[in-house]
C-alpha positions in Angstrom: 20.3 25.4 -2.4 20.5 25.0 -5.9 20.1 21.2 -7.7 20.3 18.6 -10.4 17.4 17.9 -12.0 18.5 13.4 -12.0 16.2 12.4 -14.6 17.9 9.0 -15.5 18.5 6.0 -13.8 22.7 6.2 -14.4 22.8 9.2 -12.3 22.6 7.5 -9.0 24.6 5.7 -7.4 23.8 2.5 -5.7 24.9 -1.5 -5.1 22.3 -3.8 -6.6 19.8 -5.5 -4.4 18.3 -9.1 -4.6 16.8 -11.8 -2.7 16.7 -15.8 -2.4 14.5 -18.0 -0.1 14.4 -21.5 0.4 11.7 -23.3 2.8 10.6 -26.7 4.0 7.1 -25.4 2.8 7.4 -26.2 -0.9 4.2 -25.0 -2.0 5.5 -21.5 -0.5 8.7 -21.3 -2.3 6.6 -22.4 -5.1 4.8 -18.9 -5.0 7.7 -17.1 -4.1 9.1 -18.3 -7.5 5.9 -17.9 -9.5 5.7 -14.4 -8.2 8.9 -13.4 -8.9 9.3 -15.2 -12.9 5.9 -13.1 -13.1 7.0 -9.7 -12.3 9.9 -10.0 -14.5 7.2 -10.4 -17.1 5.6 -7.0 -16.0 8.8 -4.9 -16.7 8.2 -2.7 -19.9 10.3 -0.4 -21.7 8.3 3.0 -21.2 10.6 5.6 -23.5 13.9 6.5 -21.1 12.1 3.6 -18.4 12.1 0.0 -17.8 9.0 0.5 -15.6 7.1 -2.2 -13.5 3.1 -2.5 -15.0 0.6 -2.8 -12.9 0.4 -6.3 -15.2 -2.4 -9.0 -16.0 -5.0 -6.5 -18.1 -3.6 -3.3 -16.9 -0.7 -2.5 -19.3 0.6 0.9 -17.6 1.7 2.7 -15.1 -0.8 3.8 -12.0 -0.5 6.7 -9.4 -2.6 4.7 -7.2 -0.4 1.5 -7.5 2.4 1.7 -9.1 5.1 3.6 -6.8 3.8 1.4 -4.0 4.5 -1.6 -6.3 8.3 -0.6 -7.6 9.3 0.3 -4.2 8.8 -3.4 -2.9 10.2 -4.7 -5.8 13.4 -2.4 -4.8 14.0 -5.8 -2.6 14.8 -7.6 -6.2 16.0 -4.1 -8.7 16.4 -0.8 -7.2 16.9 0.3 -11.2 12.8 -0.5 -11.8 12.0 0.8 -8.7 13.6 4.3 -9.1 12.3 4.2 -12.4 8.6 3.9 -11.5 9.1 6.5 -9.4 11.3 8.9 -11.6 8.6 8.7 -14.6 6.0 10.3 -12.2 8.4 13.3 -11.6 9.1 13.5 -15.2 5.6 13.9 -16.3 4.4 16.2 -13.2 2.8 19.2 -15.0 3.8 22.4 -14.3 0.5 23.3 -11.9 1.6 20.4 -9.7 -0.6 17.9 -10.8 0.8 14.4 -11.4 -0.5 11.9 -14.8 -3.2 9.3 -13.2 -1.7 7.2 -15.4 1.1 6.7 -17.8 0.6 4.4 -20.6 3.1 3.7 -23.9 2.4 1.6 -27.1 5.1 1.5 -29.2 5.5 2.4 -32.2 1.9 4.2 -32.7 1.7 6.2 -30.0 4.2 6.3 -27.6 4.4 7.4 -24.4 1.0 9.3 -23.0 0.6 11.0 -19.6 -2.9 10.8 -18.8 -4.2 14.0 -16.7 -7.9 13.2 -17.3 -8.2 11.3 -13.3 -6.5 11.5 -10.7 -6.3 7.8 -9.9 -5.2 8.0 -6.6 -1.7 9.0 -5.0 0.5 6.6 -3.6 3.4 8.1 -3.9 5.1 10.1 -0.9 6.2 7.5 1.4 7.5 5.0 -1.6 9.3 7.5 -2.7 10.8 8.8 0.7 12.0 5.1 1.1 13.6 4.8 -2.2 15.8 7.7 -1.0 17.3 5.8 1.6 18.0 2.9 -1.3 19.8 4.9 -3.8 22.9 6.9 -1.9 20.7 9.1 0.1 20.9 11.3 -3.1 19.9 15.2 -2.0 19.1 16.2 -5.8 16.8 13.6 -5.4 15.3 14.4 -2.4 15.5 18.1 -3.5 13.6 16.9 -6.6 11.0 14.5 -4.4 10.1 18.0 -2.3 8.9 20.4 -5.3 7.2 17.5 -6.2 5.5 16.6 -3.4 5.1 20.6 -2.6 3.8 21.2 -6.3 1.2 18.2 -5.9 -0.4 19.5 -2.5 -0.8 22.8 -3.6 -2.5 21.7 -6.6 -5.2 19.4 -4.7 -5.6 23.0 -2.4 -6.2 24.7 -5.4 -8.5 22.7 -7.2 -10.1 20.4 -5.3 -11.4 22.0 -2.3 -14.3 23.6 -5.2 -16.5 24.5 -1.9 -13.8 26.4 0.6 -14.6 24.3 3.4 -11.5 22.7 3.8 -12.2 19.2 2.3 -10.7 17.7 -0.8 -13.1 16.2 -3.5 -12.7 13.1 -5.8 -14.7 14.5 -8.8 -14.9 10.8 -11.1 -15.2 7.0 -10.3 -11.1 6.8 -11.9 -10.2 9.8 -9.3 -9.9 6.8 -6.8 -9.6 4.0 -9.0 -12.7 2.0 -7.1 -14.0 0.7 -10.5 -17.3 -1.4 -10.5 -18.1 -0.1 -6.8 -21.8 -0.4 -5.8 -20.6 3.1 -4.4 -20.7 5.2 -7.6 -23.0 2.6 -9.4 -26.0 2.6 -6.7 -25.6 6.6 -7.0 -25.9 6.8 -10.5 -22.3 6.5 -11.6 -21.5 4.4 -14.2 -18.3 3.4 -16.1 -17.2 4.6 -18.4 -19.4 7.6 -18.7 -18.4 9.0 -15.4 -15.1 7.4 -15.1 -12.7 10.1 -16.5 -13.0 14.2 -15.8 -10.6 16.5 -16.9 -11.7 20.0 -16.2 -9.9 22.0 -13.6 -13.4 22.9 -11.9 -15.9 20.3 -10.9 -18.3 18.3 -12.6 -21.8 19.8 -12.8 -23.7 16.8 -14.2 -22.1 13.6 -12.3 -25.1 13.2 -10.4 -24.1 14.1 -6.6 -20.6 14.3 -6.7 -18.4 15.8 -6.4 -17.2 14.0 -3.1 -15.4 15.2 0.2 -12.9 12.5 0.2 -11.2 10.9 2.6 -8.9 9.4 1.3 -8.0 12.6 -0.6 -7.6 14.2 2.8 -5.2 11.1 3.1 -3.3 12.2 0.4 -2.5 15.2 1.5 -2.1 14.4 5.2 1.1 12.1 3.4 2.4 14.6 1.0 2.8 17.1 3.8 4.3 14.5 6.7 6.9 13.5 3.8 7.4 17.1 3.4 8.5 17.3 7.2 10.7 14.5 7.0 12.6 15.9 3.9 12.9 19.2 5.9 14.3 17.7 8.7 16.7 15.8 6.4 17.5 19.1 4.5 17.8 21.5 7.5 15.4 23.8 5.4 13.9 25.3 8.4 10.3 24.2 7.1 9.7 20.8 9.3 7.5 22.3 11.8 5.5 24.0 9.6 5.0 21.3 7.5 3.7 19.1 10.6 1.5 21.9 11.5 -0.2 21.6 8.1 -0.3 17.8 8.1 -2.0 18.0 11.5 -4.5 20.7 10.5 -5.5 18.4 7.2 -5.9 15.6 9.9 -7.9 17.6 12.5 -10.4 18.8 9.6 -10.7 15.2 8.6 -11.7 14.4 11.9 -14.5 17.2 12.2 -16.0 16.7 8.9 -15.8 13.2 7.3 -14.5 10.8 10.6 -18.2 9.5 12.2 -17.7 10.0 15.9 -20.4 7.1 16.6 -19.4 4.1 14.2 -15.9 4.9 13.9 -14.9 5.2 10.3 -14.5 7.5 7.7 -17.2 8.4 4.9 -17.7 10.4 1.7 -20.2 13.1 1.8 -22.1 13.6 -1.5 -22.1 17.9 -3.1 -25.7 18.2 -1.1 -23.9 17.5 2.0 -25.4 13.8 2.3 -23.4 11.4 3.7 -23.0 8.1 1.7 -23.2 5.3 4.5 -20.8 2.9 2.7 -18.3 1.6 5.1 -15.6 0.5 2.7 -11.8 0.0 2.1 -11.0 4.0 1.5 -10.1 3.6 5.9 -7.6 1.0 5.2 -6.0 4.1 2.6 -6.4 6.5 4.9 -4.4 4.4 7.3 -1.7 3.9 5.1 -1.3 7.9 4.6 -1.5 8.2 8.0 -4.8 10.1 8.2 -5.9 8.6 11.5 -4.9 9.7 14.8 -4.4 6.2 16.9 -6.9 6.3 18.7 -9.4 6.6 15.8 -7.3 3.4 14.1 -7.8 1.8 17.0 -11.7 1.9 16.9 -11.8 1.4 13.0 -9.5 -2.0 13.7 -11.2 -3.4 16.6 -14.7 -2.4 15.8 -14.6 -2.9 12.1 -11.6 -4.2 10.4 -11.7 -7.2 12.7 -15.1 -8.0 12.7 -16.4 -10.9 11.6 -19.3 -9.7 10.1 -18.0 -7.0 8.4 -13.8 -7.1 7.3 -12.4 -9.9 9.1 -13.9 -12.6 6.6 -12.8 -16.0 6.2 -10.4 -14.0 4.0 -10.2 -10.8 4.8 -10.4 -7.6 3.6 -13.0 -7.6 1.2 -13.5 -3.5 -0.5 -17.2 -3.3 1.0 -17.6 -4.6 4.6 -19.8 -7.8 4.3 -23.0 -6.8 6.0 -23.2 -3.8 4.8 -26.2 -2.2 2.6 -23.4 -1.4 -0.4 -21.7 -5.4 0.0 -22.1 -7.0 -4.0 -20.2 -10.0 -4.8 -22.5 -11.4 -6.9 -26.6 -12.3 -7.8 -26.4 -14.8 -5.1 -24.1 -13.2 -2.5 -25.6 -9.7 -2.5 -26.7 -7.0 0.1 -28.0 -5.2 -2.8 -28.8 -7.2 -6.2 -32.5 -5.6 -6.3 -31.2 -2.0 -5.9 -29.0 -2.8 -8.5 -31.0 -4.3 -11.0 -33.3 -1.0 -10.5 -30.2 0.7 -12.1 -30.0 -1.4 -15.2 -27.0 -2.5 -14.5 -26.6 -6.2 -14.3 -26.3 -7.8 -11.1 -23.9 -11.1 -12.1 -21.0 -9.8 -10.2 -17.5 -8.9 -11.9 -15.2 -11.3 -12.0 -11.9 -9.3 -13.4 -12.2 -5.9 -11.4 -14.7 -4.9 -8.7 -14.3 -2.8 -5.7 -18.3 -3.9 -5.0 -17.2 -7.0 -2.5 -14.2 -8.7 -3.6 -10.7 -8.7 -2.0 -8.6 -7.3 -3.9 -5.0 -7.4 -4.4 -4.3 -3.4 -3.6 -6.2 -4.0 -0.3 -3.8 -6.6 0.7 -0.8 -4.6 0.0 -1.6 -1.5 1.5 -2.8 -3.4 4.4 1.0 -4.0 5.4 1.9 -0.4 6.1 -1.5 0.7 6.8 -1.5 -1.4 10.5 2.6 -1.1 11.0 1.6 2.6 11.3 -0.5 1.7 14.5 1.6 -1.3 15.9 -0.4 -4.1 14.9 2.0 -6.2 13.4 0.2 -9.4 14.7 -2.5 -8.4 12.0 -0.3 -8.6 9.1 0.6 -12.0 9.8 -2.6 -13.4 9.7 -3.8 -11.8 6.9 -0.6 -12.8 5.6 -1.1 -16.7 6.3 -4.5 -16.0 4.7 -3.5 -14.7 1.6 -0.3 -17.0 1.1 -2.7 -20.0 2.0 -5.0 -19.1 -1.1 -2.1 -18.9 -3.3 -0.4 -22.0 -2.4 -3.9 -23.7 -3.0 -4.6 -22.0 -6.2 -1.1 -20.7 -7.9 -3.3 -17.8 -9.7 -2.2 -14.5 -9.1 -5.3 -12.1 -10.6 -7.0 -9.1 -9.0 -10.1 -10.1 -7.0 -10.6 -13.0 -4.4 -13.6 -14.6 -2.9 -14.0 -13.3 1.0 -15.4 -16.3 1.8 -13.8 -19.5 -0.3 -10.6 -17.6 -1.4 -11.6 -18.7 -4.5 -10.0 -16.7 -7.5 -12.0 -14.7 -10.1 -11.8 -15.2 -13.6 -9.7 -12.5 -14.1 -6.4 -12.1 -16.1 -3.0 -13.6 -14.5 -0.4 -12.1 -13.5 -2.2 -9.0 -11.3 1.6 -7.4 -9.9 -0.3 -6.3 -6.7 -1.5 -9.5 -5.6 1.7 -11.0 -6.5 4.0 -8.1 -4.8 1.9 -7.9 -1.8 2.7 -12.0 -1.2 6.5 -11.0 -2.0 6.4 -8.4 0.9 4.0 -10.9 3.1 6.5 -13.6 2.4 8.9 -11.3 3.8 7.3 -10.4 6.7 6.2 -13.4 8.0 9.6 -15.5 7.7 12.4 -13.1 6.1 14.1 -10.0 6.0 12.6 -6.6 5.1 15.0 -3.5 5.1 12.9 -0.1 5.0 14.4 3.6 6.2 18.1 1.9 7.2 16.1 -0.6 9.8 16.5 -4.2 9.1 12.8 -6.1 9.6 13.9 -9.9 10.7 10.4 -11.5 11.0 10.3 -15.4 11.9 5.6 -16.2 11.9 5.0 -19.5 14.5 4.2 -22.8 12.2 5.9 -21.2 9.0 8.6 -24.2 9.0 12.3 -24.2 8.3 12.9 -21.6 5.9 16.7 -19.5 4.5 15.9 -16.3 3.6 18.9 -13.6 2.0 18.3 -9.9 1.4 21.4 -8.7 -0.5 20.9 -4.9 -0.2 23.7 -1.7 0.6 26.5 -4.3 -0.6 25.7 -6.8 2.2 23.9 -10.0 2.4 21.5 -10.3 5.2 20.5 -14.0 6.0 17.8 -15.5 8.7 17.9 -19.0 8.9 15.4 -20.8 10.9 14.6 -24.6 11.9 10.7 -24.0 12.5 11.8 -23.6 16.3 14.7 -21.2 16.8 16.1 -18.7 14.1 19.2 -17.0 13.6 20.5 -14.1 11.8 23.4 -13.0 10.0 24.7 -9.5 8.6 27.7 -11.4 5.9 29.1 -14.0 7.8 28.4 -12.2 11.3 26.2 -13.5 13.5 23.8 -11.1 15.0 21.3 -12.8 17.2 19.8 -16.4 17.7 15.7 -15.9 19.4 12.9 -17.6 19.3 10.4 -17.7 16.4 7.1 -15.7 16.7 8.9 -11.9 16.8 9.5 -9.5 14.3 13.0 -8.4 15.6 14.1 -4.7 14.5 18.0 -3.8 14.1 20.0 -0.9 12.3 21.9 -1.8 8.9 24.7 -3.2 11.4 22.5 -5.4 13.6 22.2 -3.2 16.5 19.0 -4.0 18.5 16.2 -1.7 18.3 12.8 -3.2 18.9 11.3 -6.7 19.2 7.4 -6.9 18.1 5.0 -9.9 18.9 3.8 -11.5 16.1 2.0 -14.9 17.4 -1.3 -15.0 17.5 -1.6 -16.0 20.9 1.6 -14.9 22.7 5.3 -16.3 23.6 8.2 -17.0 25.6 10.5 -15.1 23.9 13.9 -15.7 24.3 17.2 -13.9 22.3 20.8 -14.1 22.6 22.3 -11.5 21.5 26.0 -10.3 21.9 26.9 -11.3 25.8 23.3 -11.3 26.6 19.9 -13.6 27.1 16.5 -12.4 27.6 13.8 -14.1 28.0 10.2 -12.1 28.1 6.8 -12.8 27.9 5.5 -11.6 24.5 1.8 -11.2 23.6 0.8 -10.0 20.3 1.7 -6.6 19.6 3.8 -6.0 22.6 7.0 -3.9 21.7 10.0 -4.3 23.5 12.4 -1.9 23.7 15.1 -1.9 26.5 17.5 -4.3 26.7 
C-alpha cells in the first residue's frame, strides 16, 4: 500500500514520556541525577533534529550507537528518540547504504552524512521498539521496512566481495573497535586504515578485508525485523524473511562460529583465522546471531569466566588472558608484540577496544543476554557497573576490568551514562519495551519509588528493600517479593516472572484474588499461574 514519507517529528502522534526515582541509596539517585542533567547536555540541534550525541569527545551521531542510545532515552523524550532514529532514514542513500556517521557544525559546514565507514548498525530492533512508542504509526513502519530492506541488500551487494556468503568489514571504523590490538597487531593503524569509501574492497589494508561476524549479525537483525514488520503489515513476506535470517545464521555457524572453543572469529582475506576472542560475540548476541545453544556455550564457557570476561568488572573488549588483551605497558598480554609495531605501548586512556570496558559493551550487554533468558546476568553486571559510578561519579568511555577505575577520558560518554539509566531500571524500576511492562525489584537494592510515565499513564513500583508493589495510575496491580523481574501487559496482566537473585528465592505474589508462592532460582521463568 501506498505511504507517507513522516520526515518530522510533528507528524506523529504520541503522549510524552518521563521518569522519576527516589531511593534510600543516595549515592544511586545521585547517579541517576548526574546521568540524566548530563544527557540533556548531549541534545544538539542537527538541521530539522534535536538529536542525542554520542557526547564527551564524540560530537555526532553514530550508526553503531546512537539509535541504541535514543531509544533508551525514549524512557525520558520520545521526541529525541524518534529523532535519532528519523535522521538515519533521512540520509539513507539511494543504494541502501546508511551514513556511519552524521556530524553538523553550524554555521561552516552544516550537516554532513558520512558514507566513508560503516561504523556499525545498531539500528533494526531500536527502531522496531520506537514503533510501538509513537502510535504504532504504519507510514512509519512502512518507512522502517524499505529501510531496513534497502540496507540488507546493500551489505549483499557489496560486502560479500568473495561470493561465499560472508559479509566483510573492510576498515578499523567499519566496526568502530578503535585502538584494538586486533587491527593494530595486524598492521592496521588509525587513522590510515580507519576510513574506506570505495564500493569494492580494499587491496592494500594489509589482510583485510574481514569475514565479520558481527556483520553477519547485522544482517541476521535487519532481516528478523523484517519478519516482524511483515507480520505486523500482513504483507505476505514473514516467512520468507525468517527463512533468510536463518540461512544468514546457519552460514555464520559453518564458517566463522569455532565448533571447539565456542565463539565467533574474524577470518583475515587469505582465509586465516585471527584468534582474538573479543567483544564482537556480545554484538552478535544482541542481533540475535546465535542460536541458544551456541549462547549458551559462549556465556558459560567464556563470558563468565573468570579468567577471561567475567573480571572483577566485567566485560572488558578483549578477554583477559588472551594473546590480543592490552590495557596498558604493565597490564599487557602483548606490550612486546606491540612495541615491534612502533606503536607505543602506554595504553589509551580515552578510547580503546585493546582491554578496557567500555561503555557500549555494557549497554548492549542488556539485550544481548535477555535474548537467551539470562536476566540474572544483567543484574550483576548491573550492581558492578552502578557500584563504580557511585564510587567515582565519572561517566567517560573506558573502565579498568580490574579496579573499576575510570580512564582519563572526556566526561559525559552518553553510553556509559544511558546504559546505568537502563541498569537502574532494570535492577529496581520499570522498563516498558514492545507494550510489556518490565517491573524489576534486585535483592539488597534498598527502598526505592520508581515512576515511568509512558502511553498517558504513570506506572509506579514502590518497594521497602523487602516487599514491593506496583501500580498502573492509582491501581494496584501486584504486591511480590523482591528478587524477580515480573513481566505484565500495558494493563498489568501477568505474563512472566524471571529470577533475578543471585542465589535463588521464595517468591511469593499477590495478585488479583490470588497468592503464589514458588521457589525461584536464577533465571527460572514462570509462566502459569
Amino acid at each position: 500500500m501506498p505511504f507517507k514519507y513522516k520526515w518530522n517529528i510533528n507528524d506523529y502522534d504520541f503522549s510524552p514520556s518521563g521518569v522519576s526515582f527516589t531511593a534510600e541509596d543516595k549515592a544511586l539517585q545521585g547517579v541517576l541525577e548526574d546521568c540524566e542533567a548530563l544527557c540533556k547536555e548531549n541534545i544538539k540541534t542537527f538541521a530539522d533534529y534535536d538529536v542525542l550525541i554520542e557526547g564527551a569527545k564524540y560530537n555526532g551521531v553514530w550508526l553503531e550507537t546512537q539509535p541504541l542510545g535514543g531509544e533508551m532515552y525514549a524512557k525520558r523524550s520520545i521526541e529525541t528518540a524518534l529523532a535519532n532514529i528519523l535522521i538515519f532514514f533521512r540520509y539513507q542513500r539511494r543504494d541502501g547504504k546508511i551514513p556511519g556517521m552524521i556530524s553538523y557544525r553550524d554555521p561552516w559546514s552544516g550537516l554532513v552524512a558520512h558514507y566513508d565507514w560503516m561504523q556499525g548498525c545498531f539500528l533494526p530492533y531500536p527502531a522496531l521498539k520506537l514503533y510501538y512508542l509513537i502510535g504504532e504509526d504504519k507510514d512509519y513502519l512502512n518507512m522502517l521496512y524499505n529501510a531496513l530492506k534497502d540496507f540488507d541488500g546493500y551489505l549483499w551487494a557489496y560486502r560479500d566481495s568473495t561470493g561465499n556468503g560472508c559479509l566483510e568489514n573492510w576498515c578499523i571504523w567499519d566496526v568502530g573497535e578503535d585502538n584494538s590490538t586486533v587491527y593494530m597487531l595486524n598492521g592496521l593503524k588509525m587513522p590510515e586504515h580507519g576510513a574506506w569509501g570505495k564500493s569494492t574492497p580494499p587491496t592494500d589494508y594489509m589482510n583485510m578485508p574481514y569475514k565479520s561476524p558481527q556483520y553477519m549479525g547485522y544482517s541476521y537483525a535487519c532481516r528478523k525485523v523484517l519478519a516482524e514488520i511483515s507480520r505486523i503489515l500482513d504483507n505476505g513476506m514473514a516467512e520468507k524473511w525468517e527463512e533468510r535470517a536463518k540461512l544468514v545464521q546457519t552460514r555464520a555457524e559453518e564458517v566463522l562460529w569455532d565448533k571447539e572453543k565456542h565463539a565467533f572469529y574474524l577470518i583475515d582475506k587469505n582465509g586465516e583465522v585471527i584468534p582474538a576472542l573479543t567483544q564482537e560475540n556480545i554484538k552478535c548476541m544482541y542481533c540475535g546471531l546465535m542460536t541458544q545453544e551456541m549462547a549458551d556455550c559462549f556465556i558459560k564457557e567464556h563470558l563468565l569466566n573468570e579468567e577471561e570476561f567475567w573480571t572483577p568488572y566485567p566485560v572488558p573488549a578483549i578477554a583477559a588472558n588472551d594473546k590480543y588483551f592490552h590495557l596498558n605497558s604493565k597490564h599487557s598480554n602483548c606490550v612486546e608484540e606491540l612495541e615491534k609495531t612502533g606503536i607505543e605501548a602506554h595504553g589509551i586512556d580515552d578510547n580503546s577496544w585493546s582491554g578496557p570496558i567500555n561503555g557500549l559493551v555494557w549497554q548492549r550487554c542488556i539485550e544481548a543476554l535477555i535474548n537467551y533468558g539470562y536476566h540474572a546476568e544483567v543484574v550483576k553486571i548491573g550492581k558492578k557497573l552502578l557500584a563504580i559510578l557511585k564510587k567515582h561519579r565519572k561517566y567517560v568511555q573506558n573502565y579498568n576490568p580490574f579496579t573499576g577505575n575510570p580512564a582519563n577520558g572526556m566526561d559525559g560518554y552518553g553510553p556509559t551514562m544511558l546504559s546505568a539509566l537502563e541498569y537502574i531500571s532494570m535492577l529496581c524500576g520499570v522498563n516498558i519495551s514492545c507494550k510489556k511492562v518490565n517491573w524489576s525489584t534486585a535483592t539488597e537494592m534498598g527502598a526505592f519509588e520508581y515512576t515511568q510515565n509512558m502511553y498517558g499513564k504513570a506506572y509506579k513500583l514502590v518497594s521497602d528493600g523487602k516487599e514491593v508493589t506496583a501500580y498502573i495510575d492509582s491501581k494496584k496491580i501486584f504486591t511480590a517479593s523482591v528478587g524477580a523481574r515480573i513481566i505484565t501487559d500495558l494493563d498489568g496482566k501477568l505474563l512472566s516472572v524471571w529470577g533475578i537473585a543471585e542465589n535463588g528465592i521464595v517468591f511469593t505474589i499477590a495478585y488479583e484474588d490470588k497468592k503464589i508462592e514458588k521457589q525461584l532460582l536464577p533465571n527460572d521463568c514462570i509462566k502459569e499461574f
